[in-house]
C-alpha positions as CSV (number, residue, x, y, z in Angstrom):
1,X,16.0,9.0,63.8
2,X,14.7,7.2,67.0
3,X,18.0,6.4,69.5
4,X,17.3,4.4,72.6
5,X,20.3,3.9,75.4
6,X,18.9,0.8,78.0
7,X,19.2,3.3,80.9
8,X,17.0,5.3,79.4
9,X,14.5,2.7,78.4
10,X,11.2,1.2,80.7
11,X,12.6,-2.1,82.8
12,X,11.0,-5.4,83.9
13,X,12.7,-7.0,86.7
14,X,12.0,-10.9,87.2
15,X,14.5,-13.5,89.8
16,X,17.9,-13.1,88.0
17,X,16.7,-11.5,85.2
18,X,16.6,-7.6,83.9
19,X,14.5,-6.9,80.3
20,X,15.4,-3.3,79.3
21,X,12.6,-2.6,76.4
22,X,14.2,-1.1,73.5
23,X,11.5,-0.7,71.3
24,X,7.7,-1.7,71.5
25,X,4.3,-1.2,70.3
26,X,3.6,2.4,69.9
27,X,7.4,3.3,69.2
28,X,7.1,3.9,65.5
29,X,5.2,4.5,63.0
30,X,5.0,0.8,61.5
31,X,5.4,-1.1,64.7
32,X,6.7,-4.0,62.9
33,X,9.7,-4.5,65.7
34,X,9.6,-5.2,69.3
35,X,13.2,-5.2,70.7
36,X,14.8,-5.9,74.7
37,X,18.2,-6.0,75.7
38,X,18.0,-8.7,78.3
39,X,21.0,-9.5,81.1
40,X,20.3,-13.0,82.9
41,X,23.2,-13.1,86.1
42,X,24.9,-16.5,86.7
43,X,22.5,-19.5,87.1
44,X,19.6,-17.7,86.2
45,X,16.8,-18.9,83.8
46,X,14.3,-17.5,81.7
47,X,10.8,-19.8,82.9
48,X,10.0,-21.4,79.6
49,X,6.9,-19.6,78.1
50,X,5.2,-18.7,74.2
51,X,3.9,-16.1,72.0
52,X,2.3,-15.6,68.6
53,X,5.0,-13.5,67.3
54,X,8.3,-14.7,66.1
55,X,12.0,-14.3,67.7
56,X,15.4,-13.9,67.5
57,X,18.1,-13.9,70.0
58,X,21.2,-12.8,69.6
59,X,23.9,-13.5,72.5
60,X,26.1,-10.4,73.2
61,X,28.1,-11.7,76.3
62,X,28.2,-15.2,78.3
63,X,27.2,-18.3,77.8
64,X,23.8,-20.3,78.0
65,X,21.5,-23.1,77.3
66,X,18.7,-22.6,75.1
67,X,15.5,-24.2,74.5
68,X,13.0,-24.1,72.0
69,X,10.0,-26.5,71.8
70,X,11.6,-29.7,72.5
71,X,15.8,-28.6,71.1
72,X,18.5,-28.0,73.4
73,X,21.3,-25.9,72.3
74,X,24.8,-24.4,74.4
75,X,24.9,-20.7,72.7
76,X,27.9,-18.2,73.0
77,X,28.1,-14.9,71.9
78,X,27.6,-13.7,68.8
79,X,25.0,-16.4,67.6
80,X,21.4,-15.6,66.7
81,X,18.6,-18.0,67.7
82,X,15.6,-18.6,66.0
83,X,12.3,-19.1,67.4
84,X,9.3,-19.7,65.4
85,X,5.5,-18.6,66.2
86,X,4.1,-20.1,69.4
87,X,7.2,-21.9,69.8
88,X,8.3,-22.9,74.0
89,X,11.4,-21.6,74.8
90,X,13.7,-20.5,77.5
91,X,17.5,-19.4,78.2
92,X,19.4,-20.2,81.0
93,X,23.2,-18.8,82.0
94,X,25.7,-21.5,82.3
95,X,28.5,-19.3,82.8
96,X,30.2,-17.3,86.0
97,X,29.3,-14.0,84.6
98,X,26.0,-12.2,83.2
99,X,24.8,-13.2,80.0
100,X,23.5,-10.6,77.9
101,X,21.3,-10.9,74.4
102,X,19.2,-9.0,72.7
103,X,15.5,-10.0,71.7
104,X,13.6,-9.2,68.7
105,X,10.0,-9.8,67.9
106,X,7.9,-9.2,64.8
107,X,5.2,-8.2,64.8
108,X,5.6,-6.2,67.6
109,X,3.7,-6.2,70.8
110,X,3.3,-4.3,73.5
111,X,6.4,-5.6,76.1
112,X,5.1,-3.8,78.3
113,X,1.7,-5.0,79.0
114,X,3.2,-8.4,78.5
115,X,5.2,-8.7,81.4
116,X,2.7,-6.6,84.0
117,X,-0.5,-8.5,82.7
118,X,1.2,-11.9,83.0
119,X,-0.3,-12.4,79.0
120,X,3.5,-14.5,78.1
121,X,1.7,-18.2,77.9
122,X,4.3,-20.0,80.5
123,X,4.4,-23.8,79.9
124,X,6.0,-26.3,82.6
């Protein structure tokens, strides 16, 4: 059984926003998930940006505005959010307090090296 607890777990701090890596390349065996538990405080925004592998989101607390390629969605907790291959998006708290959602990724990649190398394609 492999148990991570956020506090435990290697984290990437950008403006307003805190990615706690769950789970990344190297992690198991398969390496078929990559998973962060992200908190974005009030205002904040994720800078739009793409990758090869596909996503989900899934709001735990707060409220937000997502985008992916050229949609635009208000997204409260509990909802997943689907973001395909390649795909531009970004997330952006609308509300007074953080909001909180977790990311998953297949295939992984290594989250790591992601954020330190800059590799995350940002668009304008």
């Amino acid at each position: 059984m492999l148990k991570r607890n956020p506090v435990d777990c290697p984290v990437r701090v950008r403006p307003g926003l805190v990615s706690h890596i769950l789970l990344e390349t190297g992690d198991t065996q398969s390496n078929n998930l990559a998973v962060t538990r992200v908190e974005l405080l009030p205002a904040a925004r994720q800078k739009p940006h793409s990758h090869a592998p596909e996503q989900i989101y899934v709001i735990l607390e707060g409220r937000g505005r997502m985008q992916v390629d050229s949609e635009f969605s208000e997204v409260d907790p509990g909802e997943l959010i689907y973001i395909p291959p390649d795909a531009v998006h970004s997330i952006e708290n609308r509300g007074l307090g953080k909001l909180i959602y977790l990311s998953v990724s297949v295939p992984a990649f290594d989250l790591e090296a992601l954020y330190d190398s800059g590799q995350l394609r940002e668009s304008v």
